[in-house]
DSSP file (Angstrom, degrees, kcal/mol; ACC not computed):
  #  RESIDUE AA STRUCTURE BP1 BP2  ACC     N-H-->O    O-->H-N    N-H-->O    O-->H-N    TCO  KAPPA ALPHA  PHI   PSI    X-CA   Y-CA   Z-CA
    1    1 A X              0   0    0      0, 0.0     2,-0.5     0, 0.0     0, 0.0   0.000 360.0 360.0 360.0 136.9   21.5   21.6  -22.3
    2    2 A X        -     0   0    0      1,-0.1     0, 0.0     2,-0.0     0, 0.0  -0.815 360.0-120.4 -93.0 116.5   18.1   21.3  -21.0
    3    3 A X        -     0   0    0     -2,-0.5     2,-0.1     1,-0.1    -1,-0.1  -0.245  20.7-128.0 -85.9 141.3   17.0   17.9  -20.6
    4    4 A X  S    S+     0   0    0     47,-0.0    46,-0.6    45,-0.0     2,-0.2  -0.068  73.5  33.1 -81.8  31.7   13.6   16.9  -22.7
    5    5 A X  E     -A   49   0A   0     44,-0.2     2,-0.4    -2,-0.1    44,-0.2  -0.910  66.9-124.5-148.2-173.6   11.3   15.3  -20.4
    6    6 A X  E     -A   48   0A   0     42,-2.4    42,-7.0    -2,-0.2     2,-0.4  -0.992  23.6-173.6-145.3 143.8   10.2   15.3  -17.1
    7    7 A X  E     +A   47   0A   0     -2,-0.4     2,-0.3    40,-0.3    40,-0.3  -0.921  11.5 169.6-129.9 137.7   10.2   11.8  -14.7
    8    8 A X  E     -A   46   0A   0     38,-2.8    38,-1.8    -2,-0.4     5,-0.1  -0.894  39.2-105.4-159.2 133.7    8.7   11.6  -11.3
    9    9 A X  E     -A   45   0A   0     -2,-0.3     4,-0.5    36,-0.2    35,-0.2  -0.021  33.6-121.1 -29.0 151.7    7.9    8.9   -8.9
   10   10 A X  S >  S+     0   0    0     34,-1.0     3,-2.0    33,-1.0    -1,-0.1   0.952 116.8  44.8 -90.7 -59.6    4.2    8.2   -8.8
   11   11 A X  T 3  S+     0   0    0     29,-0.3    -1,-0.1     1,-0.2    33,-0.0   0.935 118.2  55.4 -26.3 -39.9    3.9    9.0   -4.6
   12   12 A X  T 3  S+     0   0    0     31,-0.2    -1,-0.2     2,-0.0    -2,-0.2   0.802  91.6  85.8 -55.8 -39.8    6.1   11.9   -6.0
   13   13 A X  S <  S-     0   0    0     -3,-2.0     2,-0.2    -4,-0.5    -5,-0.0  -0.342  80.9-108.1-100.8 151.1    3.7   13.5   -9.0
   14   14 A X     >  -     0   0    0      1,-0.1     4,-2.2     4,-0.0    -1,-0.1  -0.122  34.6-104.6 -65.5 153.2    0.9   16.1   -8.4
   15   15 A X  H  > S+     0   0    0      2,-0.2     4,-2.3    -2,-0.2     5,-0.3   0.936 126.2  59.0 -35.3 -63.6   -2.9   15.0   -8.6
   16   16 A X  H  >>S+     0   0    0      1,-0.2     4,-2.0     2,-0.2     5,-0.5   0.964 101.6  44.9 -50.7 -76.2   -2.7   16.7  -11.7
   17   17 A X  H >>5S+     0   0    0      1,-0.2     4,-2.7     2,-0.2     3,-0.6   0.939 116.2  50.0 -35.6 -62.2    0.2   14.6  -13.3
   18   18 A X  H 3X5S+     0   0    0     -4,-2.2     4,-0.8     1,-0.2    -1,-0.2   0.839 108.0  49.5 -11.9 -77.8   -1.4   11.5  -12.2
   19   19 A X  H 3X5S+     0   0    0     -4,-2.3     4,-2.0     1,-0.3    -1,-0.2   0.692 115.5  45.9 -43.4 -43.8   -4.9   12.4  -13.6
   20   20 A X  H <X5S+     0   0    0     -4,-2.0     4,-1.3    -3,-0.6    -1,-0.3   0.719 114.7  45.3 -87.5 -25.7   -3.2   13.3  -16.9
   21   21 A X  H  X<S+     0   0    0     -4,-2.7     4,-0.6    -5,-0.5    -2,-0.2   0.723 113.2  49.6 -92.1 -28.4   -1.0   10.1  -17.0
   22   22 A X  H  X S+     0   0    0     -4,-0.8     4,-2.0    -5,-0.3     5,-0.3   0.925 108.9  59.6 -70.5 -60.5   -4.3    7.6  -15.8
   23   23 A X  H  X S+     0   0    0     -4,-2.0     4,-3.3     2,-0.2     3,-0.8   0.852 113.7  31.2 -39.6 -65.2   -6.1    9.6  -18.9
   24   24 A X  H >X S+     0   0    0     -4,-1.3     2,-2.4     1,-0.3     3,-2.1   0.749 119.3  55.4 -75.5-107.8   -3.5    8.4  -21.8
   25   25 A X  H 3<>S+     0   0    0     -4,-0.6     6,-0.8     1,-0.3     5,-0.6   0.183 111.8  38.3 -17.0 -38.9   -2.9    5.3  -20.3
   26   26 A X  H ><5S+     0   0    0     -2,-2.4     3,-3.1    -4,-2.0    -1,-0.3   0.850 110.2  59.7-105.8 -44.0   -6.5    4.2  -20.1
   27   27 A X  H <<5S+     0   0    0     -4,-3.3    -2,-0.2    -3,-2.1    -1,-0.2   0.887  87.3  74.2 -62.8 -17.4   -7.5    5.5  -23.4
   28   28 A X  T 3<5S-     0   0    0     -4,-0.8    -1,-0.2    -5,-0.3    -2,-0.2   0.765  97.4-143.1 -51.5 -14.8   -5.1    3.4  -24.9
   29   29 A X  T < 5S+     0   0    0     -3,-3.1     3,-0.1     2,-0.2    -3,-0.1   0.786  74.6 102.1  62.9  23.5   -7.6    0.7  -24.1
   30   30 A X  S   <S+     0   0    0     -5,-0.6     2,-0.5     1,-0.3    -4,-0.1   0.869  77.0  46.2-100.3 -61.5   -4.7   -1.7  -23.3
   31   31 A X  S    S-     0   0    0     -6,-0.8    -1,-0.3     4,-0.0    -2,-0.2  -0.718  75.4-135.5 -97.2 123.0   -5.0   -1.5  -19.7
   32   32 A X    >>  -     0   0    0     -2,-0.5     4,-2.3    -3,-0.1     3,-1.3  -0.502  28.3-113.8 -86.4-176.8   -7.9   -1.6  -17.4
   33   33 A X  H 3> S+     0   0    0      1,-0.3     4,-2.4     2,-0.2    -1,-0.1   0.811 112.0  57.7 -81.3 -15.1   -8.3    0.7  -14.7
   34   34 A X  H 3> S+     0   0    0      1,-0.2     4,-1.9     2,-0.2    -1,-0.3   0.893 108.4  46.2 -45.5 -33.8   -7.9   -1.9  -12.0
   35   35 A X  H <> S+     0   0    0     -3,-1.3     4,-2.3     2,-0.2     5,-0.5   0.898 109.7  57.8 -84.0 -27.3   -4.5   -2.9  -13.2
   36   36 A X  H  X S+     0   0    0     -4,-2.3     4,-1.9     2,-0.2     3,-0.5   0.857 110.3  45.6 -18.4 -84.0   -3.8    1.0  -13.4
   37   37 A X  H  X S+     0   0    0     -4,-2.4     4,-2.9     1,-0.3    -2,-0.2   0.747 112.8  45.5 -17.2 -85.0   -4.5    1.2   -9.9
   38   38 A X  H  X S+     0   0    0     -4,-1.9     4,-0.8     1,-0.3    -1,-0.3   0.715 113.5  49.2 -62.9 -44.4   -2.6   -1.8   -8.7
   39   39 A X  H ><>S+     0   0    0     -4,-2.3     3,-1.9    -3,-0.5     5,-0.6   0.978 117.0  42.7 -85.4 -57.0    0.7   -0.9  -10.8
   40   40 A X  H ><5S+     0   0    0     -4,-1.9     3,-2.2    -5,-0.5   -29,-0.3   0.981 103.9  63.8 -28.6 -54.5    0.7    3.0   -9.5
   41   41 A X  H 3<5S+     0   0    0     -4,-2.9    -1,-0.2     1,-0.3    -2,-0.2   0.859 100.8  52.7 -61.1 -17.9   -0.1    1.8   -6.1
   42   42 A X  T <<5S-     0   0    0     -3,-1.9    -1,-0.3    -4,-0.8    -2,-0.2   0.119 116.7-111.7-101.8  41.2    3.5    0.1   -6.4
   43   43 A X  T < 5 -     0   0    0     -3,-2.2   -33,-1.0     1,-0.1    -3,-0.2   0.571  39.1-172.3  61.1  14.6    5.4    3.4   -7.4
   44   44 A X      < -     0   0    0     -5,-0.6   -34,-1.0   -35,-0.2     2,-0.4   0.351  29.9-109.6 -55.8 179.4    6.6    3.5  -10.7
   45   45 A X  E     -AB   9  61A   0     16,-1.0    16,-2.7   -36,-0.1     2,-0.3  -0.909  37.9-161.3-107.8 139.0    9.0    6.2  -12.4
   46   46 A X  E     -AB   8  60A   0    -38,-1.8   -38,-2.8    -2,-0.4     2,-0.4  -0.707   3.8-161.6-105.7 151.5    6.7    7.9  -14.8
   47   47 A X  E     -AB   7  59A   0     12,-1.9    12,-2.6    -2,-0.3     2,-0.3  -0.970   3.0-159.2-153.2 119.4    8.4    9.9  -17.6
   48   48 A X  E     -AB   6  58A   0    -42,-7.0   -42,-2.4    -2,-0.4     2,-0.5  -0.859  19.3-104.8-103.6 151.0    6.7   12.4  -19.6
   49   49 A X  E    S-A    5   0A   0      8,-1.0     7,-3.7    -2,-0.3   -44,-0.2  -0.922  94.2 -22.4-113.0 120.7    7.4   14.0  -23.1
   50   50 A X  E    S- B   0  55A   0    -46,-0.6     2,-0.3    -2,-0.5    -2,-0.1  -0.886 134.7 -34.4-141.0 -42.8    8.8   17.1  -23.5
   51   51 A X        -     0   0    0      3,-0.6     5,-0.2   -46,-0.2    -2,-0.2  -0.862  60.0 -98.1-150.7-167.4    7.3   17.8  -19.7
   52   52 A X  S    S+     0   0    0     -2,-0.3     3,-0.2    -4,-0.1   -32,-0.1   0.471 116.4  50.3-103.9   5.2    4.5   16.9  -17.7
   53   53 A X  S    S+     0   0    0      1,-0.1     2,-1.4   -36,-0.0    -1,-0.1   0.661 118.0  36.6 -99.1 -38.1    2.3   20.3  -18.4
   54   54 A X  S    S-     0   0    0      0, 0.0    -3,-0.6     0, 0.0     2,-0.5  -0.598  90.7-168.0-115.7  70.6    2.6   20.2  -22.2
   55   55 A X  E     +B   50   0A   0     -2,-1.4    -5,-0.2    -3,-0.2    -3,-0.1  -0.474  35.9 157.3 -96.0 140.1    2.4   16.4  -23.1
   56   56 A X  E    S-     0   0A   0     -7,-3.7    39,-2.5    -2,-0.5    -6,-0.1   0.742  75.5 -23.4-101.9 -70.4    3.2   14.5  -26.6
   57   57 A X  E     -     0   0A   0     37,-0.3    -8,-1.0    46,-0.1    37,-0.3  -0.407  51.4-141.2-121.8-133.5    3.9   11.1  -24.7
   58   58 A X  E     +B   48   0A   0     35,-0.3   -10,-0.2   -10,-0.3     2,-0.2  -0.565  10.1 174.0 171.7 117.8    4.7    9.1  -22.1
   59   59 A X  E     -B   47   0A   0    -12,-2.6   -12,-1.9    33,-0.2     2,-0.3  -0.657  15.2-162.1-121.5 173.3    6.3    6.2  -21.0
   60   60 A X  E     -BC  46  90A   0     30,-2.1    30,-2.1   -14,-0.2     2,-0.8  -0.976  25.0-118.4-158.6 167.1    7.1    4.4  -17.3
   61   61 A X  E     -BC  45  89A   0    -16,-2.7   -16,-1.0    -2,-0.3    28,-0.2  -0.739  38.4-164.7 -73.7  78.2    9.0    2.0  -15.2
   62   62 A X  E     - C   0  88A   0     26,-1.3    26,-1.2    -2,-0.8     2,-0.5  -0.417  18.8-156.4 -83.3 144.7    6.8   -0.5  -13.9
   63   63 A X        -     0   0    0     24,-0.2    24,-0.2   -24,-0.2    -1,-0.1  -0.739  31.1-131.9-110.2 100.8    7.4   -2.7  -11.3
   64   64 A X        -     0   0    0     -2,-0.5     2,-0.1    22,-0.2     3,-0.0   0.221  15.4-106.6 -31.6 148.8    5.1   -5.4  -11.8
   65   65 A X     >  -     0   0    0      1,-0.2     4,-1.2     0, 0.0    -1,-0.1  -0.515  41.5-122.0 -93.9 150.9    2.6   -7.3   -9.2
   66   66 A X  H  > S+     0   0    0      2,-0.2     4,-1.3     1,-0.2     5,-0.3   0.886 110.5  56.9 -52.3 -44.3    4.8  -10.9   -8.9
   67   67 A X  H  > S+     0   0    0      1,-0.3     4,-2.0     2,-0.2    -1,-0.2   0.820 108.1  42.9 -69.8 -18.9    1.1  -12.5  -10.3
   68   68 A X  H  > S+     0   0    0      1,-0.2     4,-1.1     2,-0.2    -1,-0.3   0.793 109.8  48.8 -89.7 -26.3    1.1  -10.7  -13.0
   69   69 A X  H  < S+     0   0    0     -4,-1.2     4,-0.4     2,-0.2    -1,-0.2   0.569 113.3  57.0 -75.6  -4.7    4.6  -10.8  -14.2
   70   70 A X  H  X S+     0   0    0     -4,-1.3     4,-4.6     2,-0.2     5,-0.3   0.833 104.8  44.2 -86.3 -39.8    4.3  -14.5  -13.7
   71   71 A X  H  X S+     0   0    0     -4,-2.0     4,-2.5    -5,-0.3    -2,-0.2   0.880 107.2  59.3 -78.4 -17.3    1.4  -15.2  -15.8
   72   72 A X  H  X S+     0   0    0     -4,-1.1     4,-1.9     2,-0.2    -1,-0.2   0.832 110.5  46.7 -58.8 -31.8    2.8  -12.9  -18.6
   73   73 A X  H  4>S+     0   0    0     -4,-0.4     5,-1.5     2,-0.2    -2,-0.2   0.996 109.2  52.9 -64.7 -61.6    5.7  -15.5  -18.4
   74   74 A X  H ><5S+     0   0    0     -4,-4.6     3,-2.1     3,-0.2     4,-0.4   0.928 111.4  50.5 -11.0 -72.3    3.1  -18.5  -18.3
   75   75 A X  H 3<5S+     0   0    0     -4,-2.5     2,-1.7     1,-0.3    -1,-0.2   0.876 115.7  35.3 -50.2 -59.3    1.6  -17.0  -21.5
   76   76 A X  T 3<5S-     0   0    0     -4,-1.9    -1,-0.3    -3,-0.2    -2,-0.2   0.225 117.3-118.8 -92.9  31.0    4.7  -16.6  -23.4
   77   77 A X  T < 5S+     0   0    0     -3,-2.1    -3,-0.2    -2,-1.7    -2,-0.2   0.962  86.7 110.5  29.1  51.2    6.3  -20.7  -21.4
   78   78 A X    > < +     0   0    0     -5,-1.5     3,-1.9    -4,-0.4     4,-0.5  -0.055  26.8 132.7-131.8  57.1    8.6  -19.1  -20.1
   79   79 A X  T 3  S+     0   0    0      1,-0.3     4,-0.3    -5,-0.2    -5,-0.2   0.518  71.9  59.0 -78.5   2.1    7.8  -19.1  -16.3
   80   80 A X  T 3  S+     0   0    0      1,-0.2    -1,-0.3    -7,-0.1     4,-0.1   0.300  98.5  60.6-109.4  13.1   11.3  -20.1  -15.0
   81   81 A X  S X> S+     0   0    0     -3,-1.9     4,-0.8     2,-0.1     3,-0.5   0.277  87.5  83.5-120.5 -13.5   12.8  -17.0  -16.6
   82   82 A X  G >4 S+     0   0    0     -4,-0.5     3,-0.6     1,-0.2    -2,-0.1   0.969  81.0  55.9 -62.0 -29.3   10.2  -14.5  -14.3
   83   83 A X  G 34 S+     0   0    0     -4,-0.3    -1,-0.2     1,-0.2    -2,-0.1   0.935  97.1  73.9 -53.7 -45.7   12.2  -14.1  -10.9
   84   84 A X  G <4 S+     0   0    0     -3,-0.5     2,-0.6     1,-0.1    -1,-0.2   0.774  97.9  62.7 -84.0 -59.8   15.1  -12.7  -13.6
   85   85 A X    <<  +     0   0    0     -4,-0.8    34,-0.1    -3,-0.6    -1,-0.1  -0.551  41.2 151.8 -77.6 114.9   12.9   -9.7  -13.7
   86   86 A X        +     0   0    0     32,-0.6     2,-0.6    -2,-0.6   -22,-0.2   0.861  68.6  83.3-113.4 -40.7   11.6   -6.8  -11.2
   87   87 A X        -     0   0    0     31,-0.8     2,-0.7   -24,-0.2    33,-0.5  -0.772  53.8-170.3-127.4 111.0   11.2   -4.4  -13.8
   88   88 A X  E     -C   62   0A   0    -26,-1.2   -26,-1.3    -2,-0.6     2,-0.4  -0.387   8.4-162.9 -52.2  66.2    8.3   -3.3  -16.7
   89   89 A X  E     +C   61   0A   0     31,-2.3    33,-0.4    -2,-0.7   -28,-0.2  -0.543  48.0  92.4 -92.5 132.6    9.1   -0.9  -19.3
   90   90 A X  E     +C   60   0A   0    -30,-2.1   -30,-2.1    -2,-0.4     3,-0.1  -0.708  13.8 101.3-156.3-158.0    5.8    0.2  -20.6
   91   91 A X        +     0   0    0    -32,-0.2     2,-0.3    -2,-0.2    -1,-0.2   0.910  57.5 178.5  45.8  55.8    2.6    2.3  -20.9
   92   92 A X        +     0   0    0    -33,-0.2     2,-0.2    -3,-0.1   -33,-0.2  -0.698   8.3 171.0 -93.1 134.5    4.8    3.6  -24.0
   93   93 A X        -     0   0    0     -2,-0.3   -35,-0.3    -3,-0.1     2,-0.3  -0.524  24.5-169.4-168.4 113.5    1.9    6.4  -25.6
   94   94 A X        -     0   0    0    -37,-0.3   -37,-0.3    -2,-0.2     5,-0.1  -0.642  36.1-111.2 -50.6 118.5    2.6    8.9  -28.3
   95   95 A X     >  -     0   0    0    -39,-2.5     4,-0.5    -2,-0.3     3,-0.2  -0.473  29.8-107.2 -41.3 141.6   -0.5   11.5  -28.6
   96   96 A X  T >4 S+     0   0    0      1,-0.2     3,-1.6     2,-0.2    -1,-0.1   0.930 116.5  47.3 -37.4 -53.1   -2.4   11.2  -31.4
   97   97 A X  T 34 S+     0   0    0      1,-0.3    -1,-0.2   -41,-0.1   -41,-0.1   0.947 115.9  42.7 -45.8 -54.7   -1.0   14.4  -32.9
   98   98 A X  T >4 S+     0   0    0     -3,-0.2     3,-1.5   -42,-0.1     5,-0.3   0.346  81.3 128.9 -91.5   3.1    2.5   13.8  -32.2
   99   99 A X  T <<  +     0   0    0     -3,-1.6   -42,-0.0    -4,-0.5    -3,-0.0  -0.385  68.3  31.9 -69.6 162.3    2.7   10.0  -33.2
  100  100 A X  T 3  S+     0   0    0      1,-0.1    -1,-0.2     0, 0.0    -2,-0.0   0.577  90.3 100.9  48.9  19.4    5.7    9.1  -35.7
  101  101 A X  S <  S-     0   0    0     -3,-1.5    -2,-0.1     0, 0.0    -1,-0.1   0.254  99.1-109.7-117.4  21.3    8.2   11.9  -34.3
  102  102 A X  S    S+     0   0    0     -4,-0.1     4,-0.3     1,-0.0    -3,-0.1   0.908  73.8 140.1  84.6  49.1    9.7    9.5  -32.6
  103  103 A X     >  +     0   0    0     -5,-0.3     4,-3.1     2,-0.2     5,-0.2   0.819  69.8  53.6-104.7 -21.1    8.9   10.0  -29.1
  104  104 A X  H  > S+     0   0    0      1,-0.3     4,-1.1     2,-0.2     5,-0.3   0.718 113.3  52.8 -90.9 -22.5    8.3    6.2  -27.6
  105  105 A X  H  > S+     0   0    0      2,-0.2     4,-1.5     3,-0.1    -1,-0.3   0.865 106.0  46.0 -68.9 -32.7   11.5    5.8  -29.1
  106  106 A X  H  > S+     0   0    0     -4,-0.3     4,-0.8     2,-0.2    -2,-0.2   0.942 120.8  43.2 -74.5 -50.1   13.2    8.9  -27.2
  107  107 A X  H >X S+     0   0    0     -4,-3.1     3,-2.3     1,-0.3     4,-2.0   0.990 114.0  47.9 -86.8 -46.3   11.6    7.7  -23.8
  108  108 A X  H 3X S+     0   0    0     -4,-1.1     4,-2.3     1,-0.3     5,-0.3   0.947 110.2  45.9 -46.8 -58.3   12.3    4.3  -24.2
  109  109 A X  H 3X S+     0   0    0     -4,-1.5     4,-2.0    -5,-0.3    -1,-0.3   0.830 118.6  59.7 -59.7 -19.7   16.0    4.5  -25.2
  110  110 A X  H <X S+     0   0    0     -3,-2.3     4,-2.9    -4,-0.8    -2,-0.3   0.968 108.9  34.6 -68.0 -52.6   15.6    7.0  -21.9
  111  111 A X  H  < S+     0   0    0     -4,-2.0    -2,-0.2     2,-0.2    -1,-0.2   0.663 114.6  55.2 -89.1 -21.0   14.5    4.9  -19.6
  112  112 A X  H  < S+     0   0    0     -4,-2.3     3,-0.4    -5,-0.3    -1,-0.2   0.746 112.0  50.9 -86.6 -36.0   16.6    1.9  -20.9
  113  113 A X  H  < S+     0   0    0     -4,-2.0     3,-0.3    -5,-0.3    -2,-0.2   0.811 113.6  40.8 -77.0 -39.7   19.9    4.4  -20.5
  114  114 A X  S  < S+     0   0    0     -4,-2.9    -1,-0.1     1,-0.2    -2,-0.1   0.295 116.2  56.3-123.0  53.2   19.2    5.5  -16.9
  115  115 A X        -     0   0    0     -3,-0.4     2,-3.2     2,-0.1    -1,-0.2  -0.018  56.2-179.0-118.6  27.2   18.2    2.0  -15.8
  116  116 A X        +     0   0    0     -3,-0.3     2,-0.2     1,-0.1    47,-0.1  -0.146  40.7 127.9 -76.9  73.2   20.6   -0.4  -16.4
  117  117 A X  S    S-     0   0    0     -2,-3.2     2,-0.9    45,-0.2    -1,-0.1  -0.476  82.0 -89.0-112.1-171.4   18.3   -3.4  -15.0
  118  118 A X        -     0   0    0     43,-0.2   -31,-0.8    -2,-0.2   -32,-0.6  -0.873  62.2-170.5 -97.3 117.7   17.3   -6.7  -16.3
  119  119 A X  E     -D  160   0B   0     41,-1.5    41,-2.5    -2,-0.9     2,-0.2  -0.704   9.2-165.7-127.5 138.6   13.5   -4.9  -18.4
  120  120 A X  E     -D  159   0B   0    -33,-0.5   -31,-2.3    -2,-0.2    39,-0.2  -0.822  13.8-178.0-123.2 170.1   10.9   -7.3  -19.9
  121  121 A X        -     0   0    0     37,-2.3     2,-0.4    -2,-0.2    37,-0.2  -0.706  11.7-149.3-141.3 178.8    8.4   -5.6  -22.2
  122  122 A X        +     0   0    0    -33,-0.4     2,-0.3    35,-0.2    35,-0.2  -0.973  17.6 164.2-152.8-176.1    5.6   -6.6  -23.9
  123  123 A X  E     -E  156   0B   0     33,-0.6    33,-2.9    -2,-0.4    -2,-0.0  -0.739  38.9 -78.1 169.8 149.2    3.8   -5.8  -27.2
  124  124 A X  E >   -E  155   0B   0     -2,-0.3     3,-0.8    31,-0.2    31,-0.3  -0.009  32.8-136.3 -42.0 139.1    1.4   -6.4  -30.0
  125  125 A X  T 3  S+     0   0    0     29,-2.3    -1,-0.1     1,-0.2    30,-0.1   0.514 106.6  58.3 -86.3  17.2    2.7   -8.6  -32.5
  126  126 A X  T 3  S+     0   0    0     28,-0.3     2,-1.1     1,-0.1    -1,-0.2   0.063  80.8  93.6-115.0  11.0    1.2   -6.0  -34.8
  127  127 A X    <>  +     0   0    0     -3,-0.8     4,-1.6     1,-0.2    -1,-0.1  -0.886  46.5 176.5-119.3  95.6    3.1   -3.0  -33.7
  128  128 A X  T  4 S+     0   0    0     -2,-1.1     4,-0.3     2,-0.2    -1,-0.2   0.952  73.6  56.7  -5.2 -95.9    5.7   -2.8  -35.7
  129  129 A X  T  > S+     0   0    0      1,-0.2     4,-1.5     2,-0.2    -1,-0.1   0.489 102.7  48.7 -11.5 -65.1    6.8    0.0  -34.4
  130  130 A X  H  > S+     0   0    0      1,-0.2     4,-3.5     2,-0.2    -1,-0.2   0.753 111.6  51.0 -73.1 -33.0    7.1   -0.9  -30.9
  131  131 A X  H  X S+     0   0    0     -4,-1.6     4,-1.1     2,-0.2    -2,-0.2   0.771 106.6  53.6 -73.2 -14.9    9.0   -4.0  -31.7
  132  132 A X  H  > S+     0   0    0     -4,-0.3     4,-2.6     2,-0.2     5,-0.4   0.898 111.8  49.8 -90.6 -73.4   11.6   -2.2  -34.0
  133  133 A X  H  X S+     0   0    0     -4,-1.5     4,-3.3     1,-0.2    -2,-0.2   0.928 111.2  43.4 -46.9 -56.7   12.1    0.0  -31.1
  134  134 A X  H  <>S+     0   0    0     -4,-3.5     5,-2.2     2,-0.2    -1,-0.2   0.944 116.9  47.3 -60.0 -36.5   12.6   -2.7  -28.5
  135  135 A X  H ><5S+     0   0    0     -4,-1.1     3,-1.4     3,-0.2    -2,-0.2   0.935 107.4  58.1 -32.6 -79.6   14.8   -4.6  -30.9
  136  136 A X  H 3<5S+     0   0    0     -4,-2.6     2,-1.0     1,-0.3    -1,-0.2   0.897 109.6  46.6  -4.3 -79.0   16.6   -1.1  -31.6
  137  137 A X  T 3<5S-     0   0    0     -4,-3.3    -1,-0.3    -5,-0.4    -2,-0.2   0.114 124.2-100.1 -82.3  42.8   17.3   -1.1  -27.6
  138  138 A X  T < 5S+     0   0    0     -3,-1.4    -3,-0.2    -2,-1.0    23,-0.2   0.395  74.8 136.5  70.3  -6.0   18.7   -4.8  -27.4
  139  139 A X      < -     0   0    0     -5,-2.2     2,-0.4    21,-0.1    -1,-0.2  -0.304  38.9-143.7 -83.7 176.4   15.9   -6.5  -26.1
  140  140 A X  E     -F  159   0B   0     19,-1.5    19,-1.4    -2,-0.1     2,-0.7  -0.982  25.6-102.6-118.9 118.1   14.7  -10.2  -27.7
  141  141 A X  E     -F  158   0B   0     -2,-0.4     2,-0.7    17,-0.2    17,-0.3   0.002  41.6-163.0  -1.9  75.4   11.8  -11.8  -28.3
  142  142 A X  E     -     0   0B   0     15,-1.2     2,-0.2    -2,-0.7    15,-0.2  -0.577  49.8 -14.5-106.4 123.9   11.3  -14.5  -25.4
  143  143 A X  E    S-     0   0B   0     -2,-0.7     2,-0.2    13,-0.1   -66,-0.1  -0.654  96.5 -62.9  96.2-178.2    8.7  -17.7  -25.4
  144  144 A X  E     -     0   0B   0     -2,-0.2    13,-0.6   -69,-0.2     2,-0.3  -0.428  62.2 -80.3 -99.7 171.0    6.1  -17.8  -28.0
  145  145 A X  E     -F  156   0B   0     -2,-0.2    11,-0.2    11,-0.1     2,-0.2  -0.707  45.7-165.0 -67.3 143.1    3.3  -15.4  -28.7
  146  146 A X  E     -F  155   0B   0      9,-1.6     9,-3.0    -2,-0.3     2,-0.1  -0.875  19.9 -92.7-163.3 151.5    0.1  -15.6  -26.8
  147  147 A X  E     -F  154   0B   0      7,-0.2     2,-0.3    -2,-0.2     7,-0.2  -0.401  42.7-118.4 -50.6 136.9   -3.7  -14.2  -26.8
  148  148 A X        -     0   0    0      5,-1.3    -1,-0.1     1,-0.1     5,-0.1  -0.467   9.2-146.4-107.8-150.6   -4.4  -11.7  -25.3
  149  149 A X  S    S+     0   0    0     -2,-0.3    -1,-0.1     1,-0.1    -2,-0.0   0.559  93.9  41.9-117.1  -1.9   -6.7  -11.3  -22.4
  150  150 A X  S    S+     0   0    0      3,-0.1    -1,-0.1  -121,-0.0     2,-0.1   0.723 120.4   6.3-110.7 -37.7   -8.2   -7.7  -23.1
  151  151 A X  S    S-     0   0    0      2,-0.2    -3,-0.1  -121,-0.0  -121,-0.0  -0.277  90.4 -74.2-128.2-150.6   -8.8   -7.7  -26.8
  152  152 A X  S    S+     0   0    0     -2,-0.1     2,-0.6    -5,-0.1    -3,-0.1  -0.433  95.0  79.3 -90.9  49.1   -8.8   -9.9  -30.1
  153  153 A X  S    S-     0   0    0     -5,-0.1    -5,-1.3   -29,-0.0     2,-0.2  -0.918  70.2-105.8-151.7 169.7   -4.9  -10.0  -30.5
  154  154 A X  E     - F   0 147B   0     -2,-0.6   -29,-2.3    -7,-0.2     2,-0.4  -0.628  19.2-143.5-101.0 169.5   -1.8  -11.5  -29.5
  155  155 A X  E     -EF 124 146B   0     -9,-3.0    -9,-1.6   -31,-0.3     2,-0.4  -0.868   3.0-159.5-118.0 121.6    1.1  -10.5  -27.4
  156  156 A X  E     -EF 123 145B   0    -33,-2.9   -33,-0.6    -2,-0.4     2,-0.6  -0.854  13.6-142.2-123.6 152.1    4.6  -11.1  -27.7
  157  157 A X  E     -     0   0B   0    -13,-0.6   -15,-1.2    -2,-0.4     2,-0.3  -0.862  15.2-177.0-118.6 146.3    7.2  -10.8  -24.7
  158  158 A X  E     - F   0 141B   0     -2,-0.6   -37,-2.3   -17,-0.3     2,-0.4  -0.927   6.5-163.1-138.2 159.2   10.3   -9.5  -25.2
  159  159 A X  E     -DF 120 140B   0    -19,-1.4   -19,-1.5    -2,-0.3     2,-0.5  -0.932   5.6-167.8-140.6 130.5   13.0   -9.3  -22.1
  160  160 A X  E     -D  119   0B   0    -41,-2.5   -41,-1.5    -2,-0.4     2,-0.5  -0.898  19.2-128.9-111.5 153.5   16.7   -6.8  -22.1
  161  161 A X        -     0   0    0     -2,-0.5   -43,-0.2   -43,-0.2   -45,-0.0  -0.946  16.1-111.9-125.1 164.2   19.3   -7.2  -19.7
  162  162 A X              0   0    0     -2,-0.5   -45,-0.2     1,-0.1   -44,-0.1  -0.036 360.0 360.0 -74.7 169.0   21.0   -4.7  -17.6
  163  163 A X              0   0    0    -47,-0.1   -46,-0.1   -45,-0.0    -1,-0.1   0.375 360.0 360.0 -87.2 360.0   24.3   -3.6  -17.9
């Protein structure tokens, strides 16, 4: 059986892959491109759907700047709970075309199966979707909900642990 995505370290991945992974990322309007930068520059495992020429989504492994996982913790009071965590699963992004065939679900349950570390996440409280899914892969709600800092909406953080 031929496995259905394709994951590469970010030092690892071509210019190309990059370029194509920066693209989705940043039209999602979630992230700006400093924090792009800064979260690449610390290597994450990038995971593409179905492969990395011919993409539908895309999901990755962050490992988070300390400041930044701290103040998501702030946001949500729960700052004595951040050390517990080294690792981001995020930048979850269906293509337009391909949304609701269940692919941020495929990579997530992917990355949560050959990662079995202590994950926080985050997400709109208004995607459903994504909260179903993290729910779906064990994680919990942790803290309150909080503003966020890019748009008009809030943010909820939600935190798994490894096996």
């Amino acid at each position: 059986m031929t496995r259905s995505y394709h994951k590469v370290f970010a030092n690892a991945a071509t210019p190309c892959q990059l370029d194509k992974f920066r693209t989705i990322v940043l039209e999602g309007g979630a992230v700006s491109p400093q924090s792009y930068d800064a979260t690449i520059a610390q290597n994450p495992l990038l995971y593409f759907y179905p492969n990395s020429e011919d993409i539908q989504g895309i999901a990755a492994l962050k490992i988070p700047h300390p400041d930044y996982k701290l103040w998501i913790f702030k946001q949500a009071d729960q700052a004595d709970q951040a050390g517990r965590y080294t690792y981001e699963l995020g930048w979850i992004v269906s293509l337009p075309a391909y949304r609701g065939q269940g692919i941020g679900k495929k990579l997530s349950a992917i990355i949560c199966a050959e990662n079995e570390v202590d994950l926080f996440a985050t997400s709109r409280v208004d995607n459903f979707a994504m909260i179903k899914i993290l729910r779906d892969l064990g994680f919990i709600q942790l803290g309150h909900s909080y503003a966020s800092i890019r748009a008009d909406y809030d943010l909820s953080l939600y935190v798994r642990l490894g096996n």
